[in-house]
N, C-alpha and C positions, 0 to 999 in steps of 0.2 A: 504188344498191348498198346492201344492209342486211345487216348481219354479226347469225350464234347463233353463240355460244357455248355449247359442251356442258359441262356439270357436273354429273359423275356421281359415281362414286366411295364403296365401305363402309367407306376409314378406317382398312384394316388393316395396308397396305403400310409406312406410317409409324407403325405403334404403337410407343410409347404418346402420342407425342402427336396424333399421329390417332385421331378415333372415330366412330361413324355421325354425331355432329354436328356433325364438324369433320376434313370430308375433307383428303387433304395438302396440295390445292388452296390453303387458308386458312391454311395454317402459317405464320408470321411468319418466315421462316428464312433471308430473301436480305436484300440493301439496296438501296436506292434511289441513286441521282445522289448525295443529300446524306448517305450512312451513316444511314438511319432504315430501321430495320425493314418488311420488303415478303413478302407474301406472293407464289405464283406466280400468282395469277389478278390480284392488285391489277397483278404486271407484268405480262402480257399487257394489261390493260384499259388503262395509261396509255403503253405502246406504240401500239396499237391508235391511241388517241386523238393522240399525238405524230405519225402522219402522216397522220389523218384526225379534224380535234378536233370537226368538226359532226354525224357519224355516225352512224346510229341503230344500236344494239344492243342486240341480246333474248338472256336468256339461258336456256337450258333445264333443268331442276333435278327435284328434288324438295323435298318437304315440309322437309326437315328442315335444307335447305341457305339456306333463304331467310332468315334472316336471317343469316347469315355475308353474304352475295350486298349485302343493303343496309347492312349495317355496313363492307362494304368498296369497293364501289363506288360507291353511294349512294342515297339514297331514292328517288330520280327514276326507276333502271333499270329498265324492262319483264323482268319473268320470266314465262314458262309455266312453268307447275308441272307436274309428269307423275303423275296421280292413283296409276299403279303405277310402280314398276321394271322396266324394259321391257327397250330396246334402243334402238339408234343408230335406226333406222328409223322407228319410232314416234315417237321426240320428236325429228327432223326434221319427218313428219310433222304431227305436233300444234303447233310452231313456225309451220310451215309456213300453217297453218290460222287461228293467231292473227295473223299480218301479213296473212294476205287480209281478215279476215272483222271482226278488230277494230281492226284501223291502216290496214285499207282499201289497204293498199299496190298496188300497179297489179303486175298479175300479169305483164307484161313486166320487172319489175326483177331486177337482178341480184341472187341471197340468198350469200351465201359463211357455209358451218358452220366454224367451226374448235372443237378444244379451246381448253377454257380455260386449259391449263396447259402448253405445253410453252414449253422455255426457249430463248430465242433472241434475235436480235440485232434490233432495229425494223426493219434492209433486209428481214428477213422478209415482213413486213406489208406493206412497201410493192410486195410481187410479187403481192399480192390487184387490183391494178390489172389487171395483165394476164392474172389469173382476168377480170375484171371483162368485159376488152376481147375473147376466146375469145366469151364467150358473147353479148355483144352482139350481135357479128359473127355469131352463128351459126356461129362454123368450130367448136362442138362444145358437144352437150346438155350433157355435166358435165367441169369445167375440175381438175384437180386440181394440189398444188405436192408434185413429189419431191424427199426428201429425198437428197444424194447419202451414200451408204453408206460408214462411218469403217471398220467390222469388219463380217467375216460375223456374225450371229445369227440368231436365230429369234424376236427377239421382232418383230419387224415384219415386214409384208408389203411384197414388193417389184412393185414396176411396170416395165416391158419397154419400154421407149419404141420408134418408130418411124419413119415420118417425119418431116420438119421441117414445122413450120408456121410460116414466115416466120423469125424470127431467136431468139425466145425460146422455142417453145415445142415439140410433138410431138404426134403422135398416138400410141396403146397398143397395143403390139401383143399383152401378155396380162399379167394378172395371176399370183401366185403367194403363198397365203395362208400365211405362217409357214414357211417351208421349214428343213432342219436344216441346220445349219452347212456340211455341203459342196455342198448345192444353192445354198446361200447366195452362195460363194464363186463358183461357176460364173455365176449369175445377176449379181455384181457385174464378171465379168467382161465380159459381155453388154453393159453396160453400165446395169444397172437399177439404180433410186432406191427407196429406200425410203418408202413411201405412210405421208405426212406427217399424213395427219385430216382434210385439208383439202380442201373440196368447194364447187363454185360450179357453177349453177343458174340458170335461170329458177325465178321464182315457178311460171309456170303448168305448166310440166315435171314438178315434183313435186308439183302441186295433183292432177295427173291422173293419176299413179301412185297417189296417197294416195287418191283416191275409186275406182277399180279395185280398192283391196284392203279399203275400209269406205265405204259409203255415207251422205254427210253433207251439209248443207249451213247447217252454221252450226261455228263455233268452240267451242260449251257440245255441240251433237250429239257432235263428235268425243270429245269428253272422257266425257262417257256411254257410248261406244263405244270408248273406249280400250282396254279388255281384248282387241277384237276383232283390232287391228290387229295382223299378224303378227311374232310378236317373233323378229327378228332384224336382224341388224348392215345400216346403208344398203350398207355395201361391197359385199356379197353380194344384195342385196333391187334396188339400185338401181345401182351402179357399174359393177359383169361384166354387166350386162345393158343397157350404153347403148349405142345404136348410134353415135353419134360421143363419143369422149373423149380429153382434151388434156391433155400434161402439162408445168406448168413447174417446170423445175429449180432447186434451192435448194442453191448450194454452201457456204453460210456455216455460221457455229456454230448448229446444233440438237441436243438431247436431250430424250429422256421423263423427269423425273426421279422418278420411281415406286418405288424401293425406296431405303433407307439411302444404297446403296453410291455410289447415281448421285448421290443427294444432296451427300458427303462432296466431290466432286468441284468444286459449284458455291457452298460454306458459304463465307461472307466471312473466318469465323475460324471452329478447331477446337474452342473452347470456347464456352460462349451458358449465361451465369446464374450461379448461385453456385458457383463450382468452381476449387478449385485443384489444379494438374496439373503434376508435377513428373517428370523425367527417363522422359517417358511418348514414345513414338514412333507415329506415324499414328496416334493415338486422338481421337476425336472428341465429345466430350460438351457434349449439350443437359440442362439443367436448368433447370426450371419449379417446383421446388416450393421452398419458403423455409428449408430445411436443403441443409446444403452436400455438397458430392460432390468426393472426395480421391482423384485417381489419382497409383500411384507408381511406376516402373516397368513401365507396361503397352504395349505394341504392336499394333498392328492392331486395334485393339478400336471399337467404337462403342459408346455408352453415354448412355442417356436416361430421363431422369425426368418425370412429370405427375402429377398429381392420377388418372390413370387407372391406373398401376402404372409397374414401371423395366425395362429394357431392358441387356441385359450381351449383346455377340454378337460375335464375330468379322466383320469385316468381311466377307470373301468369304460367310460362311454365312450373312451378312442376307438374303439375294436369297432365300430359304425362309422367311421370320418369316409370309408372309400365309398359309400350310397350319398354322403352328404357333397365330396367333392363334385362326385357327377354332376351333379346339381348344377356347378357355376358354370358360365360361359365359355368357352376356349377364351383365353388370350395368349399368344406365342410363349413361351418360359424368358422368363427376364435375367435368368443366368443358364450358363451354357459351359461344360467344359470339353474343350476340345486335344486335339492332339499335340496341341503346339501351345497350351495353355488353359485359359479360361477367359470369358466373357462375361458382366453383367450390364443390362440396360439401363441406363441413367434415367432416361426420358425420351419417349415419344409424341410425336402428334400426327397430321394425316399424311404430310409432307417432311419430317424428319424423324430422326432416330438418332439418339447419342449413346456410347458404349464406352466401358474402360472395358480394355486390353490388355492382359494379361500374358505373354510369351515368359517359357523359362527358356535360359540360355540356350542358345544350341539348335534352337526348334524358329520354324519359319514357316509362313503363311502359306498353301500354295501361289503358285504365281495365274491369276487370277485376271478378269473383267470383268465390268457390270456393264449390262444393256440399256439399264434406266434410268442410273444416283450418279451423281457427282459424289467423290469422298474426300472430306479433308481428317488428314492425322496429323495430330498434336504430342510428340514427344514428352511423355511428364516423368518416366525417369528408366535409367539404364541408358543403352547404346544399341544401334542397329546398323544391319548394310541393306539400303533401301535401294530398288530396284524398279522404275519405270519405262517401259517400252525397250528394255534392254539396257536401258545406262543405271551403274553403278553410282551410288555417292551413302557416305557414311553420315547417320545422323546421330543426336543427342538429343541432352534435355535442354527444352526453349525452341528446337527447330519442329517446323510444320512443314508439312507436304501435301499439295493437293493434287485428286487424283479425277479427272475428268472422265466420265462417261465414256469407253470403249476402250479405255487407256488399260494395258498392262501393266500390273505391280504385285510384289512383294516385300517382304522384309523378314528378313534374319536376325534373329535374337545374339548378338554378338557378347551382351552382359544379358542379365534378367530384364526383360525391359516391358513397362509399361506407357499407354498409346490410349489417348482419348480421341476415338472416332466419330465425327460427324457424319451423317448418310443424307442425302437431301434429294429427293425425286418424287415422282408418282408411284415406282414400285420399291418396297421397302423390306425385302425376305430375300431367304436366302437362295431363292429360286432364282432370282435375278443376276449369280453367277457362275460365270462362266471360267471354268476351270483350266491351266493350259500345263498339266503336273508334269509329264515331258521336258518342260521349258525350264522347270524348275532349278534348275542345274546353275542359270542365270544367276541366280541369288547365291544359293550355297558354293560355289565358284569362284 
């Protein structure tokens, strides 16, 4: 059995602390066992592993999400990258393609997709067993886990169970995609589960969907050929269209928590950061930025700050914020977390860019050029081994380094160390470097 995890998501549902490069996925916003800060994909990942610690898991992305992906699960994790933003289909698909073709995986194994974020209790996980055992046995091409339905809605689709398949499980007797609140009710009456994300597979069942709809036969062809592959959701491309399909039922604590409101429900505490809140009722405020936020008197409110803008809303009228972000301009995310740390933008203009730097111990920049900017770094606290065109020298706090236009560097986090970055040129992104990860050895060496 090898579990993907899908990780998708533009980051708008949770503004402002979500941005396209830090889907809500990655949000620091729950806790752990021990009260430490958890995002929802870190819980899913150490669920996942709590009832199956030797596991292999791949997970499916794009560009932008990869280093959130090894900052929080860790170096070691296999990702496919998705060259576009697609659909469920496709980077199933293309998953699909990387465990045959580059991990060699044995096309009889069982593949179980799930999201990487929805919140739930670890017996969850351990119902992927009996996805597992459906498909072995062949009593059905795709195993699915329903969830049992708290309220009629429309955000999820619901599944029609049928008969019994031995003592935990069903066969389908139709699908029903998003229905409106009163077909909803009708259908809960029926007895239908709400379709959880959650898909299991033969390798070779979906090896041979995926080559009927793009002909491939290596892992790099497929990704050449990625545009080809029809973009649309597995539910519809592969699901409604399987001739045997199973569902097991999942009665315990599940939710999507995908806008504020659902959030507000599962926040360990109403406040998070510098904020005092005085004779305030159901108000919930996140704060991220190093000036303080004063509620006095306020109710039903949510309220969030970042480095990317602030957030004032009515709780019920948050479930509208992702039509109203559309709305604003792109400007680049003004924090960033990467694999060697975190980043947020001080201040920009047309010709500069300031950044604090954030490295935890141990972790290091690739070793790196820019084609355009001059950069000067400013040490403001910890220790590093900093690296220029090859030569070694150990820096501190009070020490600068300036790093000219085509010049090679690095640095190695030697304590926790933080770096206030100057950038100065005509081009000011991150397109402008030029990577040398090979060389990297320099540094960590």
């Amino acid at each position: 059995m090898k579990i993907v995890l899908l990780s998708g998501g533009s980051g708008k549902r949770l503004w402002p602390l979500s941005n396209d490069a830090r889907s809500k996925q990655f949000l620091k916003v729950l806790t752990d066992k021990n009260g430490n800060k958890q995002s929802m994909a870190q819980r899913v990942f150490s669920q996942i592993k709590e009832v199956f610690p030797s596991i292999d898991i791949t997970v499916a992305t794009n560009i932008s999400q990869v280093d959130s992906i090894h900052s929080q699960m860790g170096d070691d994790i296999d990702v496919v990258i998705e060259p576009q933003r697609r659909d469920t289909f496709p980077a199933i698909a293309l998953s699909c393609a990387y465990l045959a073709y580059e991990k060699n995986v044995d096309l009889n194994e069982t593949i179980i997709v799930l999201p990487v974020d929805p919140f739930t209790e670890v017996d969850f996980f351990r119902e992927l067993l009996k996805l597992n055992k459906l498909i072995e046995s062949e009593a059905a091409d795709i195993a699915l886990i329903g969830i049992k339905p708290t309220i009629p809605t429309s955000k999820y689709g619901y599944i029609v169970p049928d008969e019994a398949i031995g003592e935990t499980a069903f066969t389908v007797s139709c699908f029903v995609e998003k229905p409106d609140e009163v077909k909803a009710s009708e259908l809960i009456e029926q007895g239908a589960y709400w379709n959880g994300g959650v898909f299991a597979f033969k390798l070779k069942y979906m090896m041979k969907i995926a080559k009927n709809n793009v002909k491939f036969d290596s892992f790099s062809e497929l990704q050449n050929k990625y545009g080809e592959l029809e973009k649309v959701s597995f539910d519809y491309k592969v699901v409604e269209k399987a001739d045997k399909t199973a569902i097991v039922p999942f009665k315990g604590k599940w939710s999507d928590i995908g806008t504020w409101r659902t959030l507000t429900d599962e926040m360990p505490v109403a406040v998070s950061g510098n904020v005092v809140s005085e004779r305030s009722k159901n108000t919930f405020v996140t704060n991220e930025l190093d000036i303080p936020i004063i509620t006095l008197g306020t109710k039903d409110l949510i309220i969030a700050a970042s480095p990317d803008g602030i957030l004032v809303s009515d709780l019920v009228e948050s479930s509208h914020l992702k039509t109203i972000v559309e709305k604003l301009e792109y400007v680049r995310p003004m924090y960033e977390e990467r694999r060697w740390g975190e980043y947020t933008v001080i201040s920009r203009n047309e010709n500069s860019l300031v950044k604090r730097l954030n490295l935890a111990k141990g972790k290091s920049i690739s070793y790196q050029a820019h084609r355009f900017r001059d950069v000067v770094w400013v040490i403001t606290a910890g220790k590093g081994k900093f690296v220029l065109n090859g030569e070694t020298k150990i820096v501190t706090v009070g020490d600068n380094v300036t790093i000219k236009c085509g010049q090679k560097h690095s640095i190695l986090a030697i304590e926790d160390l933080s770096i206030t970055e100057v950038q100065i040129g005509e081009i000011l992104s991150e397109a402008d470097t030029v990577q040398f990860s090979s060389e990297n050895n320099e540094v960590i060496g």
